[in-house]
Structure formats: structure tokens, C-alpha cells
C-alpha positions in Angstrom: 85.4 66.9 100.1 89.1 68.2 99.5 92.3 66.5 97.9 95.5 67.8 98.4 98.3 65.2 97.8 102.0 65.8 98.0 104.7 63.3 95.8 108.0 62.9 96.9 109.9 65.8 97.4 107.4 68.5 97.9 107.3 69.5 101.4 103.9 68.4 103.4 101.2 70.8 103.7 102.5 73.1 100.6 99.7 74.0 98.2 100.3 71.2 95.2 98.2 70.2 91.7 95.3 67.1 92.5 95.9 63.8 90.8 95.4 63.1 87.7 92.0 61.7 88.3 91.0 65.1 90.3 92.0 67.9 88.3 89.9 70.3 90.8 90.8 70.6 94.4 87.1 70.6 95.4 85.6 71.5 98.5 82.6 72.4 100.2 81.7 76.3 100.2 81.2 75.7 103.5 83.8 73.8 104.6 86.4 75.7 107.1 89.6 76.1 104.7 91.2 78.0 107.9 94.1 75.2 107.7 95.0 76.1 103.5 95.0 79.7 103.6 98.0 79.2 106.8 99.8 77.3 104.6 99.4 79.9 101.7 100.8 82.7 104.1 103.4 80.4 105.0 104.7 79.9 101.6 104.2 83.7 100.5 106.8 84.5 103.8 109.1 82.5 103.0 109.2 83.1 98.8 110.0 86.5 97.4 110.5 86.0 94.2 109.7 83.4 91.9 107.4 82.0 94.6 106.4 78.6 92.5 109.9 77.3 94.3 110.1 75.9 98.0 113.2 74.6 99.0 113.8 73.2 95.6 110.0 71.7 95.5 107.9 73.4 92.7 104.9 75.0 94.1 102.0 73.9 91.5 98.5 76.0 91.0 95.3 74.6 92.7 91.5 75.0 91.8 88.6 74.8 94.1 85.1 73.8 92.4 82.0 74.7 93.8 78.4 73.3 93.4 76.1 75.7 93.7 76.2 79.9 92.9 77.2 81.9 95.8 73.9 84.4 96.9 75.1 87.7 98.5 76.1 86.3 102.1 78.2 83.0 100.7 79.9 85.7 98.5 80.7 87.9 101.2 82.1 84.7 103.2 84.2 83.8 100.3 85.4 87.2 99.7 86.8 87.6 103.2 88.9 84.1 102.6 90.2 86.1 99.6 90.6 89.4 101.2 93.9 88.9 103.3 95.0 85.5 102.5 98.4 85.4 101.2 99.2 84.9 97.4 101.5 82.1 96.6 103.6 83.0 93.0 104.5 86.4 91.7 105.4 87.3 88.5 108.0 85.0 86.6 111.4 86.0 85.3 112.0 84.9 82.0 114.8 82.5 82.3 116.5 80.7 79.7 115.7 78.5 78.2 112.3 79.8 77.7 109.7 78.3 75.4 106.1 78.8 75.0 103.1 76.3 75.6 100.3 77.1 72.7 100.3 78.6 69.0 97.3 79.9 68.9 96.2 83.9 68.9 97.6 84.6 72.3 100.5 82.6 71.2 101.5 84.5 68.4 100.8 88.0 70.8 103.2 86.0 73.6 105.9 85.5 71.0 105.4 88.9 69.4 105.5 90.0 73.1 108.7 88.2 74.3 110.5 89.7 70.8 109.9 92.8 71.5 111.9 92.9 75.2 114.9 90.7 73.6 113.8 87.3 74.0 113.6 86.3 70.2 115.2 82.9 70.8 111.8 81.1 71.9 110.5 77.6 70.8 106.9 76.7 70.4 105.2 73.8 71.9 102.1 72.9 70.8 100.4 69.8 70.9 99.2 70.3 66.7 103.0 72.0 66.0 103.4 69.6 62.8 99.8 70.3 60.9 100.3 74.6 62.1 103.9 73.5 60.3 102.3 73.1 57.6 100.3 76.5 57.7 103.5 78.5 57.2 102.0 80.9 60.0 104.9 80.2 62.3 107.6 80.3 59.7 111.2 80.5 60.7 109.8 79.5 64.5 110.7 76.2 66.4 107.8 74.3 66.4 107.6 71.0 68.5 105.1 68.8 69.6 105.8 67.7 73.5 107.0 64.2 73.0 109.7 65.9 70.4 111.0 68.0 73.5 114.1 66.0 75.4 114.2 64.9 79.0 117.1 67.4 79.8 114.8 70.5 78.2 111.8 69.6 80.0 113.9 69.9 82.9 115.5 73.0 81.9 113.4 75.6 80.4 111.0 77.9 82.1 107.4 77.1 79.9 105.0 79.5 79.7 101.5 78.6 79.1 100.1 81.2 76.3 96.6 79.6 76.3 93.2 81.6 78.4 90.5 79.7 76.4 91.0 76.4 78.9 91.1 76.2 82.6 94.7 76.2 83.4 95.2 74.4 86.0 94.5 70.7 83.8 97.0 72.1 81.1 99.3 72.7 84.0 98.4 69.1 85.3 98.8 67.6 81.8 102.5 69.1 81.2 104.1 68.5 84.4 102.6 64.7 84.0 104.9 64.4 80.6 107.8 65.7 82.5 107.9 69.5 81.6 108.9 71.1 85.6 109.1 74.9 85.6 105.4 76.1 84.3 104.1 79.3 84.7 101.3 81.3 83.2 101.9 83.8 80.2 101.1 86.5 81.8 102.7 86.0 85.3 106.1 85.9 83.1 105.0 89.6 80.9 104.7 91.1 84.5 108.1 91.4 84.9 108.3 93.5 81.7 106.0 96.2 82.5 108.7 99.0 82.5 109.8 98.0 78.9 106.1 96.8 77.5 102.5 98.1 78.8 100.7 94.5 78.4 98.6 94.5 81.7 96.8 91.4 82.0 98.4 89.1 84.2 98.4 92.2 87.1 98.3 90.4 91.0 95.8 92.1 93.7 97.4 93.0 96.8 96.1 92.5 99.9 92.8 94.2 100.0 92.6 97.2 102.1 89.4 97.8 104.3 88.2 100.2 101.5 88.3 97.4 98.9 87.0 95.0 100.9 83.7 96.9 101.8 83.6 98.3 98.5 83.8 94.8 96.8 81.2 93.4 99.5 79.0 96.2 98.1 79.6 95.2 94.7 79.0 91.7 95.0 75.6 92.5 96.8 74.6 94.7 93.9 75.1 92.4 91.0 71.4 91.2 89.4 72.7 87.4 89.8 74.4 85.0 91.5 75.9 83.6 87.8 77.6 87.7 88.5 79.0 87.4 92.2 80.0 83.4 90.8 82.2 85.2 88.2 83.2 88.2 90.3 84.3 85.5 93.0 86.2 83.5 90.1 88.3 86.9 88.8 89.1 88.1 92.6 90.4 84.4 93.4 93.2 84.1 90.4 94.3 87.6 91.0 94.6 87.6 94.5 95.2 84.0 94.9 96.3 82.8 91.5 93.6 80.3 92.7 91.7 79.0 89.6 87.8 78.7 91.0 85.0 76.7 89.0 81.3 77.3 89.6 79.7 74.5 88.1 76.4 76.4 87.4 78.0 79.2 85.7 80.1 78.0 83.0 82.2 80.5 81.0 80.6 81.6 77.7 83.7 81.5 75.3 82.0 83.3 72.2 79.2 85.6 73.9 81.8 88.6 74.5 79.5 91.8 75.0 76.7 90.2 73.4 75.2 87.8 76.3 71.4 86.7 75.7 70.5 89.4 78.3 72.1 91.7 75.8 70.9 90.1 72.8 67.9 90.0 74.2 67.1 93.7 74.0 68.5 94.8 70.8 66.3 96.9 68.7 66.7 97.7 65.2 67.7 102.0 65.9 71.1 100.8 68.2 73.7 103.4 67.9 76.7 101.6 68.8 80.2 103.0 70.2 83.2 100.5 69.7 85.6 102.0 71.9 89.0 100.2 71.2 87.3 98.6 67.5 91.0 97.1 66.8 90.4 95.0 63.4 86.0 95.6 64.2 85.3 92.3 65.2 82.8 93.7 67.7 81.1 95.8 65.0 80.9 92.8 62.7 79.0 90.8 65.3 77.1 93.8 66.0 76.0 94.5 62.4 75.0 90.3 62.7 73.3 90.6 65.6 70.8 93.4 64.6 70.7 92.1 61.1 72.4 95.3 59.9 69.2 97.2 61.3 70.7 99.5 62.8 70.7 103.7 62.8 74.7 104.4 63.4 78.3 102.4 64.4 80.9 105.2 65.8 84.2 103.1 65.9 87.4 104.7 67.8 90.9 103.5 67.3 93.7 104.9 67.7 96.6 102.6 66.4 97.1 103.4 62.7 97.7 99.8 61.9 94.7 98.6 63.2 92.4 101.0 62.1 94.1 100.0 58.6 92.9 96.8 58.9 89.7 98.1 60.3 88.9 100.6 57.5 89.5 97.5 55.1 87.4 94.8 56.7 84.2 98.2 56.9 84.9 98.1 53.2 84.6 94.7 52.3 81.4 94.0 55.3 79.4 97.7 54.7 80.9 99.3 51.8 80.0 102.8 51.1 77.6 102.6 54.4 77.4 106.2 55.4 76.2 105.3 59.0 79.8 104.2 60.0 82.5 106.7 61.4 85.7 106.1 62.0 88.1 108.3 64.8 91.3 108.1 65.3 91.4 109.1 68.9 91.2 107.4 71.9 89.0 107.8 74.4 89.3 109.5 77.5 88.0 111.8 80.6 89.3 114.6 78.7 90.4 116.4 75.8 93.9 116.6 74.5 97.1 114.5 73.6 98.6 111.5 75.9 101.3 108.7 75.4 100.0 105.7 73.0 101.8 102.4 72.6 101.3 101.3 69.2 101.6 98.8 67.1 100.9 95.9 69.7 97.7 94.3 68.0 94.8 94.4 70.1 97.1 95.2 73.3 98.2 98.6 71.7 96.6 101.5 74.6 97.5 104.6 76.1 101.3 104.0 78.0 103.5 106.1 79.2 105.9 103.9 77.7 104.2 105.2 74.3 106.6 106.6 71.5 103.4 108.1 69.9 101.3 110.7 71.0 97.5 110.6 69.4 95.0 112.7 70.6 92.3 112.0 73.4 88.5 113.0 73.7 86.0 112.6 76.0 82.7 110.8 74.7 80.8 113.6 76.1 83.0 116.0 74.2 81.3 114.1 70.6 78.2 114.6 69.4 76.7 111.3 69.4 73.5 109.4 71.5 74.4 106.0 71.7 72.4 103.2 72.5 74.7 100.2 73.3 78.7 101.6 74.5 81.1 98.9 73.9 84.8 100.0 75.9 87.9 97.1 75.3 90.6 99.8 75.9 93.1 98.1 77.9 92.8 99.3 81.5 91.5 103.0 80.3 87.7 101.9 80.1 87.0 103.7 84.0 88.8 107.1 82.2 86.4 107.0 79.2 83.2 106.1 81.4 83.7 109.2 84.0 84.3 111.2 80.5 80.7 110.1 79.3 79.1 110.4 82.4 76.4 113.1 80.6 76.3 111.0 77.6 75.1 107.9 79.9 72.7 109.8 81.7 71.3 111.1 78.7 71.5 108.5 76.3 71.0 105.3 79.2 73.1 102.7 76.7 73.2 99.2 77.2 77.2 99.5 78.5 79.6 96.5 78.1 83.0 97.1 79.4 85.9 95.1 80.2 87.9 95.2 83.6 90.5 92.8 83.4 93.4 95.2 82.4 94.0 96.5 86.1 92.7 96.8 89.7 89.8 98.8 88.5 88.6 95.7 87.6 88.2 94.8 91.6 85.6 97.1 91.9 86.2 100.8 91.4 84.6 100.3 87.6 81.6 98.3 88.9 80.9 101.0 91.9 81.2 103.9 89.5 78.7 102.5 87.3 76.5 101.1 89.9 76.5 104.7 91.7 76.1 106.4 88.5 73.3 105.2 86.5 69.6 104.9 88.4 67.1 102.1 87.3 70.1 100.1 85.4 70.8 95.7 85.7 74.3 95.0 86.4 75.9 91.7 85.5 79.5 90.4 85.5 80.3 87.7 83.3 83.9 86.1 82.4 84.6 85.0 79.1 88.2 82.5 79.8 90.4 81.9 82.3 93.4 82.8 84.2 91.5 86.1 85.4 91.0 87.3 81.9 87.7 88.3 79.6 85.8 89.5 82.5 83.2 92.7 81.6 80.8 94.3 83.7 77.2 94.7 81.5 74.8 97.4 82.4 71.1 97.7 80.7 68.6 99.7 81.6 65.6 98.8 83.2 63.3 100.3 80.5 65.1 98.0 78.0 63.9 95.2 80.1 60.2 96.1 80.1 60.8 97.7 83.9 59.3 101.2 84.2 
């Protein structure tokens, strides 16, 4: 079954938000959606630039839910109705006046973000803005509830949803039902402002090429599950579609970042963990929990001296004194040497050629170490530091966890390499939150399993 209902003043037949009632656009997996992806080339002729507009009409996000998980021949049939439709929206301009919808983590990044290329004059909407008042943590900030934001404003400014731990499309749905009009997501707007600031997750897919097509056929046919080609599926149809997709049988896993029960399953008490990109070593926290702190070695890289501040105080106060945790200040790479580094950007901070550092780079395979489990968060470099550990994987055969949501090696260059790379391994995909972001490819080996 399939909704699709257009209020006054949005042109017939133009890809629009379900009723309240029906926050998905659901319809059957195997129901011919021939007639929506026209429309969706239509509108992507006919827009170039801030595409949420036709003729005046705003152009709101749809979602498609599905029943069941997709085995390897559904996948390949939705794939090809990703492949070469046409994308709706682009990246957003920021446009005055410009506020931002959510205070939490990624609003505070967002508003760091938006300062940082000369947009310092931004208020905060957030449903809880008089008790985060209170906190002190947005100090000097506009902070407003929704029903404290005029008529004329709602009308007027550009909002940008800085929230990934919902589906968006409902928070969408929500906001333009109290009046709010122009609403774009977060990271469709930082697009714009990749020659002045390196954040790369709210990249679009183009139109995949014959190449990525087979190649991402292949991919979808390796993964070990259909929970994996449900969540590959999901990632390919916001970044090519900005298309939100919901598999009801595979429900994102919020807190379970790189430690999934198959994961958690297999950990032994002699892991010898990398945590490529440690930031403030929140992954080596959960790591140390996980195992119980039995565990031989943690070998933490990060390159942005204010983290790894941070970092070197929270190993202090969790495993002071432990000699079995090392510190580097590199990043991590296919080779050795010096490159470009952004820093001081939080957890977003990465190799950039718009840098104004320069740290040094090293290959894992150029460090002494025989890892057991390789975590890689390293904002779009995780395929660079894989093919420079290529001996150390097929050496040491870690458990791998890497994410792929920085940039089109996400599609499935990452998962190819991997999946060509390493014999006898179990590959999984699983996404974490929404709007095409927390998505990491897992690889264990089968002997970790109990497969010989």
C-alpha cells in the first residue's frame, strides 16, 4: 500500500511528507514504483539548486518502510531502483535567517560548525531549550522552545535539523506541522562549506556508474545477512535518494557502535585492540568494559592534540599507570610521512587538505603490533589505513570494525576491499542512526566463530 498526498499548493505528483497519521510512505517491495522515480527525475531536471523548492511549493522528504529483509535477489532489485533514479534536494545554502533544530551533541558540533564559516548569529530550537537553559551549556546562545518562535520566523528562516539519533523524516513532519517551512537536514546545509570546512558527512551519491552498480550488487550478495543488505539498502537510499528507508526487521542499534553481539560474542580475554581515530577513548572505555579489563594491549592513535588531551586524561582516571596502553600521535595511513590535518574540530578533526597542521602519518603495517580486534572512525581515511595494514590483517586476522559513512567509499569500494582481501572472514553491515550516518562494515574471522 502507498500514500502520497499533496495539500494545496504543492504541485500533483511531486514527492511530498505522509499525513500525520502515516509518517512512512510504505509500500510493497514488490510493488512497481516505476511512476515515483519519474516524478523524482522530473523534479531533479527542473531544480538546480536548492532542489527542496518547486515553483514556490516546498519539496518535503519521503520514507518507504518495508516488511520483511531483502535476500540477495530483492536487494539487487531495489538497488537498480536506486542506481539511476534521480535525487531530489542538493546541498542547502545557508540563508539567513538560519537557526538550528536540536541541542544535543551534534547540535553543539552544528553550531561550532556554522561559527567557524561566519555564521555565529544562529538560534537554537529545541523542544527542552528552558531546562538545557538552565544547564548553562549553551550560554550566551538563543535558546527557544518552538511555540516561543513567531509566525513570521517560522516562515522566514532556513532550519536545520542537527539531530541523526531519530528517523528524520517524523521530526521533519512534526516541524512543518507547527508552521516551521524551509527544513533541511544538518548536513545537506555543511555541504556547501566543504571548501572552507572538511566535515564530510552529509556527501550525495551520484548516479551510479556501471562499475558501482555491479560492484555494489556484489557486495550486497556477499554480506553474511539480510539484517546487512537491509542496512546497506537503507545507507545507499538517503545518499542517493535522500530517501529515508525503514526495514522493520532490522531496527537500528543506537548504542552497539563496533561492539554488536556478533562482536561481543567472540571476545577473548588476550584482545589487542587498535583505536584508530580514539578522539576522547570512548571506544577504549567500552572496550576495557566489555572484556572486563582482560585484556593483553590497547594501541590508541590520535592525532589532534586537543583530543588526545582529553584522551590521555580520561586513560588516567579509567587505567592509571596501566602499562599495556600506548598512545600515538599520528594518524593513520597507507604510508609513512607527513599530510594536511584539520584540527581542533572534536571528533570531526581528520586529514584535510584544508588542514593548517601538518602531523605525521604511518602505516599500521609500518608499527610493530598484532592486533586482535582494529577499530578505524577516521573520517573518510579508514580505506587509506586498511590497504596500509593489509600484512598486518593477514597476519594478525582481527575482528575489524570500520566506519564508511564519511564518503563514497562507503558505497562499496571499503566493503569490496575487505571482502577480496581477507579469506575465511564474516562480513556484516550495520547502521547505527539515521540520515545515512553511523554505518560500519564488521569483519570476524571464521575461526573466531568456531568455523575451521
Amino acid at each position: 500500500m502507498a500514500r502520497s498526498v499533496a495539500p494545496r499548493g504543492i504541485p500533483q505528483g511531486i514527492p511530498i511528507l505522509p499525513p500525520p497519521d502515516c509518517f512512512y510512505l510504505i509500500r510493497s517491495p514488490s510493488q512497481n514504483t516505476i511512476s515515483s522515480v519519474q516524478q523524482l527525475q522530473a523534479v531533479a531536471k527542473t531544480i538546480l539548486g536548492d532542489s527542496r523548492f518547486f515553483d514556490g511549493a516546498i519539496v518535503r522528504h519521503t520514507a518507504r518502510s518495508f516488511a520483511t529483509l531483502p535476500g540477495p535477489h530483492q536487494a539487487h532489485a531495489l538497488l537498480a531502483e536506486i542506481a539511476t533514479a534521480r535525487c531530489a534536494f542538493a546541498p542547502s545554502s545557508a540563508k539567513a535567517p538560519l537557526a538550528l533544530y536540536g541541542a544535543g551533541e551534534l547540535g553543539h558540533l552544528a553550531h561550532e560548525f556554522l561559527s567557524s564559516v561566519g555564521h555565529d548569529a544562529v538560534v537554537i530550537i529545541d523542544r527542552n531549550a528552558r531546562r538545557l537553559a538552565e544547564t548553562g551549556d549553551w550560554s550566551g546562545i538563543e535558546l527557544l522552545e518552538p511555540n516561543q518562535v513567531t509566525k513570521k520566523s517560522k516562515s522566514d528562516l532556513r532550519l536545520a535539523v542537527s539531530v541523526v539519533t531519530s528517523p528524520y523524516v517524523p521530526i521533519e513532519q512534526s516541524l512543518a506541522d507547527i508552521g516551521f517551512r524551509d527544513i533541511v537536514p544538518f548536513y545537506d546545509l555543511a555541504e556547501s562549506f566543504r571548501h572552507l570546512h572538511p566535515l564530510s558527512n552529509g556527501w550525495f551519491a551520484p548516479t551510479l556508474s556501471q562499475e558501482d552498480h555491479r560492484c555494489t550488487a556484489q557486495v550486497l550478495s556477499r554480506w553474511e545477512d539480510d539484517k546487512s543488505r537491509a542496512h546497506h539498502l537503507q545507507f545507499l537510499a538517503w545518499r542517493r535518494l535522500r530517501e529515508e528507508w525503514n526495514f522493520e526487521l532490522a531496527p537500528l542499534a543506537p548504542s552497539a557502535r563496533y561492539f554488536i553481539p556478533e562482536v561481543t560474542s567472540v571476545l577473548r580475554g588476550d584482545e589487542v585492540l587498535i583505536d584508530g581515530g580514539a578522539h576522547y577513548g570512548h571506544v577504549t572505555k567500552a572496550f576495557v568494559r566489555k572484556t572486563s579489563s582482560a585484556f593483553e594491549q590497547i594501541v590508541a592513535f590520535e592525532p589532534d592534540s586537543s583530543n588526545r588531551a582529553v584522551l590521555q586524561d580520561n586513560l588516567n582516571s579509567w587505567l592509571p599507570d596501566d602499562p599495556r596502553v600506548t598512545v600515538y600521535d599520528c594518524a593513520l595511513a597507507d604510508s609513512e610521512g607527513e599530510a594536511l590535518f584539520r584540527d581542533d574540530l572534536g571528533y570531526a578533526s581528520q586529514l584535510s587538505d584544508t588542514g593548517h597542521v601538518r602531523v605525521t602519518v604511518r602505516s599500521l603495517d609500518g608499527i610493530r603490533v598484532t592486533p586482535t580486534f582494529v577499530k578505524l572512525h577516521l573520517e573518510g581515511a579508514e580505506l587509506l589505513a586498511l590497504t596500509g595494514a593489509r600484512e598486518t590483517l593477514l597476519s594478525s586476522r582481527p575482528i575489524i570494525a570500520a566506519t564508511v559513512y564519511h564518503n563514497a567509499d562507503g558505497i562499496w569500494k571499503t566493503a569490496l576491499w575487505l571482502m577480496e582481501t581477507l579469506p575465511e572472514y564474516h562480513f556484516l553491515f550495520r547502521v547505527d542512526s539515521w540520515c545515512g550516518t553511523g554505518a560500519v562494515i564488521y569483519a570476524i574471522p571464521n575461526e573466531r566463530r568456531g568455523i575451521s
